[in-house]
C-alpha positions in Angstrom: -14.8 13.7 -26.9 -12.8 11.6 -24.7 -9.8 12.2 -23.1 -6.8 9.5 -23.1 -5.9 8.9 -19.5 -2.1 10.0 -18.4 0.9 7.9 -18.0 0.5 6.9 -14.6 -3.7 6.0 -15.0 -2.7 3.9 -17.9 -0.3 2.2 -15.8 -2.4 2.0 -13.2 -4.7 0.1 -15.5 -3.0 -2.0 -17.3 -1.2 -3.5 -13.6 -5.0 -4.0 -12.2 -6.2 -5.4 -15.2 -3.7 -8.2 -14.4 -4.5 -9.0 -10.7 -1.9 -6.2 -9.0 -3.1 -3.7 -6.4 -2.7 -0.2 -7.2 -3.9 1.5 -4.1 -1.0 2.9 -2.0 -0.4 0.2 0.7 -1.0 1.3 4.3 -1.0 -0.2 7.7 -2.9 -3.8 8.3 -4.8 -4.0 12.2 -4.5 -6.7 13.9 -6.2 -6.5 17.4 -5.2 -3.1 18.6 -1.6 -3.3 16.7 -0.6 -1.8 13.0 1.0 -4.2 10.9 2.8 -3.7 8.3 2.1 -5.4 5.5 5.6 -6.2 4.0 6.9 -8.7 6.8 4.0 -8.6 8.9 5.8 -7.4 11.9 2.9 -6.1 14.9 3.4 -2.3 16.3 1.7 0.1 18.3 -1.0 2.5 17.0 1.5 5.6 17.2 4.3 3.5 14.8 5.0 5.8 12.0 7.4 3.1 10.1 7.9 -0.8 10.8 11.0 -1.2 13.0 11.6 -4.6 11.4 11.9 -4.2 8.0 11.6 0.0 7.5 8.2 0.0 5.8 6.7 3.2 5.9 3.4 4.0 4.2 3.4 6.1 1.5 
């Protein structure tokens, strides 16, 4: 028998059935920089959170 998946797989589902990403977001590389992937400001590789805008990954 099957199991019903919990609250926050069904969500999960139902948000990539419909094009949205459900992985948690994390750095972008560009070059030898992180960027972050809100505003797209460039960092170095030790940048725990984007001075910009405050991103941080999750």
């Amino acid at each position: 028998m099957a199991t019903a998946p919990d609250g926050d797989d069904m969500f999960d589902q139902f948000l990539s059935q419909r094009g949205h990403e459900t992985e948690p977001a994390g750095w972008d590389t560009d070059y030898n920089k992180k960027q972050c992937p809100e505003c797209g400001g460039l960092h170095d590789q030790a940048a725990s959170d984007c001075t910009v805008c405050g991103w941080e990954p999750r």
